[in-house]
KOLKEFI-612100 format. One line per 8 residues: number of its first residue (from 0); for each residue x, y, z of N, C-alpha, C. Coordinates in steps of 0.02 Angstrom, whole numbers. Layout:
NUM	X,Y,Z,X,Y,Z,X,Y,Z ~ ...
This chain:
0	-1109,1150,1325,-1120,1199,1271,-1186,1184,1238 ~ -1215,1231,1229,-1291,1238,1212,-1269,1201,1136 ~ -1335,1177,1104,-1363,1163,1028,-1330,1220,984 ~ -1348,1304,986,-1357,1339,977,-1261,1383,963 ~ -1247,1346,1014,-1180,1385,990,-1115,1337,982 ~ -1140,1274,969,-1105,1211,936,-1084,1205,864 ~ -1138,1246,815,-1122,1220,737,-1055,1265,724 ~ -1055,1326,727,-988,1327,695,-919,1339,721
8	-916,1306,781,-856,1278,812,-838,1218,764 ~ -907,1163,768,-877,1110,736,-875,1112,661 ~ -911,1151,624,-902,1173,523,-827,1198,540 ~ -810,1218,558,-740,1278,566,-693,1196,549 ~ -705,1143,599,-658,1099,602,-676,1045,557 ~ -728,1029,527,-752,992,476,-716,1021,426 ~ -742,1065,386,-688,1105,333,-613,1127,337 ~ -593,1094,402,-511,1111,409,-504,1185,380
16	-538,1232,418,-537,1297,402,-494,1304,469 ~ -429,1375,468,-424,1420,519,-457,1485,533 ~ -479,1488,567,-520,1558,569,-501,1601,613 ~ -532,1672,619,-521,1721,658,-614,1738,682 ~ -634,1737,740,-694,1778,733,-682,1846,776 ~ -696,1907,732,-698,1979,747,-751,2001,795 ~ -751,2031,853,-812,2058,848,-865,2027,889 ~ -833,1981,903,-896,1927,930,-913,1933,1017
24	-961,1942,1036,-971,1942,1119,-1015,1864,1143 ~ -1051,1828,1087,-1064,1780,1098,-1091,1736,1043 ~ -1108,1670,1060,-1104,1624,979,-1194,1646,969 ~ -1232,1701,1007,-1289,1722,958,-1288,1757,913 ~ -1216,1780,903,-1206,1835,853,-1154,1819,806 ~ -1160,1754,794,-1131,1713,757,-1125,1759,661 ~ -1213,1759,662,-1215,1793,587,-1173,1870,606 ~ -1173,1888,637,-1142,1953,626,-1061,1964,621
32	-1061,1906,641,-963,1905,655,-942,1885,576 ~ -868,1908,586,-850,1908,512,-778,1877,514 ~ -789,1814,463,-757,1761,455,-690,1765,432 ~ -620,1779,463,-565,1761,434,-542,1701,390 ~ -547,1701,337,-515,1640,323,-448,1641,279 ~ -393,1589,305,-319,1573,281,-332,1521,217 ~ -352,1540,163,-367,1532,110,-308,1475,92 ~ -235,1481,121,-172,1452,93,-181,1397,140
40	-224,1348,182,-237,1318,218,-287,1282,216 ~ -334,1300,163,-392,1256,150,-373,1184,97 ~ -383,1146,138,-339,1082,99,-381,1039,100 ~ -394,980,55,-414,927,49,-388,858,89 ~ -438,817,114,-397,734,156,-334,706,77 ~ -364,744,27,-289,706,-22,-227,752,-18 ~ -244,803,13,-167,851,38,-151,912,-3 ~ -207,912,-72,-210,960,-115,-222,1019,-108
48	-203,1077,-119,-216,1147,-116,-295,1152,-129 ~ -339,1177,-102,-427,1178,-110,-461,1223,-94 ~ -505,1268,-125,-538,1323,-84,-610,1258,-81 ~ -664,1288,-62,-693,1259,-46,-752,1237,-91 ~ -762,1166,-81,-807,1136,-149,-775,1144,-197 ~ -684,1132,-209,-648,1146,-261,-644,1075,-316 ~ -611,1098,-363,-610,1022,-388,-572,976,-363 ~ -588,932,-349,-512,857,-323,-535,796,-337
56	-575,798,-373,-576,739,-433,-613,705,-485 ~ -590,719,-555,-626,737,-620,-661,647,-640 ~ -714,673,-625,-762,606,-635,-748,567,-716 ~ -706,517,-730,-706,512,-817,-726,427,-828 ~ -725,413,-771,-723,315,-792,-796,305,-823 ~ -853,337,-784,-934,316,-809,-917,366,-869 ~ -959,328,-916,-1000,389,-967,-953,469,-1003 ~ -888,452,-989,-855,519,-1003,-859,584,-970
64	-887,576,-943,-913,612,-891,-883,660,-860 ~ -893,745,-854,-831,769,-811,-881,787,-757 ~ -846,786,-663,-895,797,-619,-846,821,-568 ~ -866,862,-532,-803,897,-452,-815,846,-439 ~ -782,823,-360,-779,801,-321,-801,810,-234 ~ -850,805,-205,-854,853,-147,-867,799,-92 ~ -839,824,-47,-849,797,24,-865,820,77 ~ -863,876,96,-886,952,141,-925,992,110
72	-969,1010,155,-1013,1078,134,-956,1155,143 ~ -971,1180,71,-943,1244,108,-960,1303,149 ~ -934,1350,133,-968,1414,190,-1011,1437,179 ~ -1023,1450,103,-1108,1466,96,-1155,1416,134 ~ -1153,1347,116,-1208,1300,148,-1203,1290,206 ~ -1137,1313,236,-1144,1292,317,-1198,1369,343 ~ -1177,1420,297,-1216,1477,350,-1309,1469,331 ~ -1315,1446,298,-1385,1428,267,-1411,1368,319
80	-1380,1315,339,-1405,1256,388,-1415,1292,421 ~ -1361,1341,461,-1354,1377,541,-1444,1437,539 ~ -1430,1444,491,-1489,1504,475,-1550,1484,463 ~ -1562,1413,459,-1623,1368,412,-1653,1366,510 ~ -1723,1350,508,-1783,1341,572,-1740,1275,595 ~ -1709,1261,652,-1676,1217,690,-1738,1176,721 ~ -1795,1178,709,-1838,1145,742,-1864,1106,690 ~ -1863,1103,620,-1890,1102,561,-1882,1026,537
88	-1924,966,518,-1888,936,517,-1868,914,446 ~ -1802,888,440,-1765,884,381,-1749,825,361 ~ -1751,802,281,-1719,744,259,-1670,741,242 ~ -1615,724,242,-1541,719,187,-1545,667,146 ~ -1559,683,61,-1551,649,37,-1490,633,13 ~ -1432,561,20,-1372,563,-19,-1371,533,-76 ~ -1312,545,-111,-1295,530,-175,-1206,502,-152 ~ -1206,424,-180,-1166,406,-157,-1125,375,-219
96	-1063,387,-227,-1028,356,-286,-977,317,-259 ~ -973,257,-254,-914,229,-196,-838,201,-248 ~ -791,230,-202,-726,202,-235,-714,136,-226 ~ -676,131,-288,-655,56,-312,-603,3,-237 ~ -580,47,-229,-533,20,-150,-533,88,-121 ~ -528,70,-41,-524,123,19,-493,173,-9 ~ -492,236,18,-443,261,20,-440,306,85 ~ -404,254,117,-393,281,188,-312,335,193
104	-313,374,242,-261,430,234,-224,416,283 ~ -155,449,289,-103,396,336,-110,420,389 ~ -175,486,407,-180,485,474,-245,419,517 ~ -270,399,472,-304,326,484,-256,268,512 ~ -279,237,557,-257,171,584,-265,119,523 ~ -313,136,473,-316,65,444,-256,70,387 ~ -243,151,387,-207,156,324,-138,101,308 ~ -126,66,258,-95,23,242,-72,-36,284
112	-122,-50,300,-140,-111,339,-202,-161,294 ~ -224,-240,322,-242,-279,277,-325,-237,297 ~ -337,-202,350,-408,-197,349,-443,-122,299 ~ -369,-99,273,-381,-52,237,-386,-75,173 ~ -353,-130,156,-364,-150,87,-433,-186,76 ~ -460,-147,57,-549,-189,57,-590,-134,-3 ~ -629,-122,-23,-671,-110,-89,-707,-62,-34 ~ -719,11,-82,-769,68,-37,-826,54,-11
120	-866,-1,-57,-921,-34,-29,-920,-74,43 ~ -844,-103,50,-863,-129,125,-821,-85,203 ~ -813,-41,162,-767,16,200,-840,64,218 ~ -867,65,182,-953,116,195,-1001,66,246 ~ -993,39,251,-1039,-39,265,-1012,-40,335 ~ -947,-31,358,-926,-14,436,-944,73,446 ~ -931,119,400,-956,181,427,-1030,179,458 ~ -1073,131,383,-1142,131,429,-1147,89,499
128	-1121,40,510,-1110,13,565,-1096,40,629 ~ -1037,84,622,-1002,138,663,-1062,197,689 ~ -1079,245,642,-1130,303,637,-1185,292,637 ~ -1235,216,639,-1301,223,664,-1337,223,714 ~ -1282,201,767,-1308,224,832,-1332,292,856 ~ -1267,342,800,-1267,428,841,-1325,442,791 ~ -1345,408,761,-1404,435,709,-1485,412,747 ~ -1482,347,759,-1551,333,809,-1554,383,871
136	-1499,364,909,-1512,407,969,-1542,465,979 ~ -1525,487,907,-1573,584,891,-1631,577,866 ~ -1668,499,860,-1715,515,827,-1736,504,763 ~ -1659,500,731,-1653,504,651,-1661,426,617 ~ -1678,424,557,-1686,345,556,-1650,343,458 ~ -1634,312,433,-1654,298,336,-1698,281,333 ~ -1727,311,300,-1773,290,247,-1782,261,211 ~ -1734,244,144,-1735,207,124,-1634,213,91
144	-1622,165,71,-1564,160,30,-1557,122,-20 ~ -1546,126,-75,-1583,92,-144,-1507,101,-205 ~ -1530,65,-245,-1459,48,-291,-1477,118,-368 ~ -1463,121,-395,-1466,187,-453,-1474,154,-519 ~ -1522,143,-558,-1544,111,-607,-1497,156,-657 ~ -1520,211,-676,-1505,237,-729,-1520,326,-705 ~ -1493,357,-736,-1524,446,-765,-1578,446,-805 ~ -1617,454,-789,-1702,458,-823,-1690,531,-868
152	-1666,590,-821,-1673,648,-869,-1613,676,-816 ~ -1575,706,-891,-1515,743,-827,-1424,715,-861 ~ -1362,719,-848,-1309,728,-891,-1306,638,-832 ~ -1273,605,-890,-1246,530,-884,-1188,541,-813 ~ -1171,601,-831,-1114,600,-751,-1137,592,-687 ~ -1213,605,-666,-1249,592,-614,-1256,531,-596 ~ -1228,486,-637,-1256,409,-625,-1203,391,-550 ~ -1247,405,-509,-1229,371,-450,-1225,297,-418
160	-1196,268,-388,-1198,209,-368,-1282,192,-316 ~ -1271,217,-266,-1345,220,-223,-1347,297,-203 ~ -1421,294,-186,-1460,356,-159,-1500,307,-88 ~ -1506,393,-47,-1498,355,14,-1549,390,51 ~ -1599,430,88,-1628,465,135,-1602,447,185 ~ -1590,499,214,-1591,498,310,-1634,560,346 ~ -1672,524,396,-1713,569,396,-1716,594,482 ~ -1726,670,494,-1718,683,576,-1763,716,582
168	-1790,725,649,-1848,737,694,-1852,840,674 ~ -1776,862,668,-1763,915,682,-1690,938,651 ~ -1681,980,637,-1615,1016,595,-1567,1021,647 ~ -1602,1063,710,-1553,1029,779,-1506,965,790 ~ -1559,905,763,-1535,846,793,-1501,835,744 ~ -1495,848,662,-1440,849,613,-1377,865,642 ~ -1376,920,659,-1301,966,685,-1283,927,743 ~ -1316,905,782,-1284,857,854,-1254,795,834
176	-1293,772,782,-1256,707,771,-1196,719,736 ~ -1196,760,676,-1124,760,649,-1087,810,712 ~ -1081,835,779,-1031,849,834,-1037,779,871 ~ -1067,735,859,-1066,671,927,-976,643,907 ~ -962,636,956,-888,595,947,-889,550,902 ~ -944,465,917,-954,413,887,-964,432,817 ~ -993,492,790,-999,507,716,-946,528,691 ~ -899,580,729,-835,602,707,-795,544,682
184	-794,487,737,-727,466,733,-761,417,674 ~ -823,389,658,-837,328,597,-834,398,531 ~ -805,461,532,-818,490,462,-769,469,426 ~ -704,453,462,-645,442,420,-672,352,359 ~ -704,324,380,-737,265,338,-775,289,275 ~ -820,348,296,-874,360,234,-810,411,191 ~ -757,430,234,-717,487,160,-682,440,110 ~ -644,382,146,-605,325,142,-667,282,73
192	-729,294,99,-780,233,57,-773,253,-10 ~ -799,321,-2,-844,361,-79,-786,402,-120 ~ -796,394,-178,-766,454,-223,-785,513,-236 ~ -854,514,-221,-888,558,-226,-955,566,-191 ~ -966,616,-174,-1038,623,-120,-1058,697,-120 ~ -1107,700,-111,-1182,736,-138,-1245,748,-86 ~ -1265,772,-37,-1296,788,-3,-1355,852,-20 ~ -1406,823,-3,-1472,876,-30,-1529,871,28
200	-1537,923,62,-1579,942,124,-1651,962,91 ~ -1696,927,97,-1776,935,87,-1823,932,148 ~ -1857,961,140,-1917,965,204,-1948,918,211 ~ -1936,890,280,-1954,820,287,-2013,818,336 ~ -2051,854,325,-2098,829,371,-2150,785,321 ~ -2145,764,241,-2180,702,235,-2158,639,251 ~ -2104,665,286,-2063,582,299,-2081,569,391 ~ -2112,637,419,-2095,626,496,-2174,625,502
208	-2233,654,471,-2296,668,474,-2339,606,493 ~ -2376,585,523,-2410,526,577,-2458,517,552 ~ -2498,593,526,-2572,611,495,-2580,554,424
């Protein structure tokens, strides 16, 4: 299966969406097809009723702070990647807030076992372990990953734990790595790590540029 008609087979199953596509004679006509969605089915890894980018969990321990919770892009941003120059190359910057202990789900092997009981920080620390291979192989590298001093300008609820760049050759090679198996199967670590996560796509060609 081509590059091209890969992304939203696998968004469909990232977002634990069921869908219907209408209409469709092939995945080039992806934008034109029109998206069923079972709204009573969009659920969260905590099992909660969720439309998408819903709330599932009210940020209060830092700073008073109230903040969603997100872990998936929804359907607006998935049709915006699919639609964005696939040749283009892109940075992801993250925003990482890591939970106090795992929280692995009982469809996880580690779930309630001694390797699940461990702090989000070293539960993220095997995701990166796990997922940097499917990330070199494309090309893609970090940039940098750095600890979060403070909010310079902006609401105290942003205070993230680390910020992170990852950076790829191509928007293509973004979408391949999150379908590579080896990335699928290390995601259940980074949902398990973080309480919260934050993803922001910038134009990366000052990060890929030679000149």
């Amino acid at each position: 299966m081509g590059i091209e008609c890969l992304p939203l087979h696998f968004f469909l199953s990232l977002l634990n969406l069921q869908a219907q596509r209408i209409g469709c004679r092939c995945c080039e006509q992806n934008k034109a097809n029109k998206l069923v969605l079972n709204t009573d089915l969009l659920s969260s890894r905590r099992g909660a009723l969720a439309l998408p980018n819903a709330v599932w969990w009210r940020h209060t321990q830092q700073f008073g702070g109230l903040m969603d919770q997100y872990h998936t892009p929804d359907e607006s941003q998935v049709a915006k990647l699919l639609a964005a120059d696939a040749q283009a190359p892109v940075a992801a910057l993250n925003l990482f807030w890591f939970a106090e202990r795992a929280r692995y789900q009982p469809e996880d092997p580690e779930y309630g076992t001694a390797a699940g009981d461990v702090s989000g920080r070293e539960v993220y620390a095997a995701y990166a372990a796990e997922a940097g291979p499917a990330i070199t192989q494309l090309g893609g590298h970090v940039a940098f990953s750095v600890a979060v001093d403070q909010v310079m300008i902006g609401p105290q609820s942003m205070h993230c734990d680390t910020a992170a760049i990852m950076v790829f050759p191509t928007r293509a090679a973004f979408i391949e790595m999150l379908s590579a198996p080896q990335f699928q199967a290390a995601s259940r670590h980074r949902k398990a790590a973080l309480a919260n996560h934050m993803m922001l796509h910038l134009d990366g060609t000052p990060f890929t540029s030679t000149s």
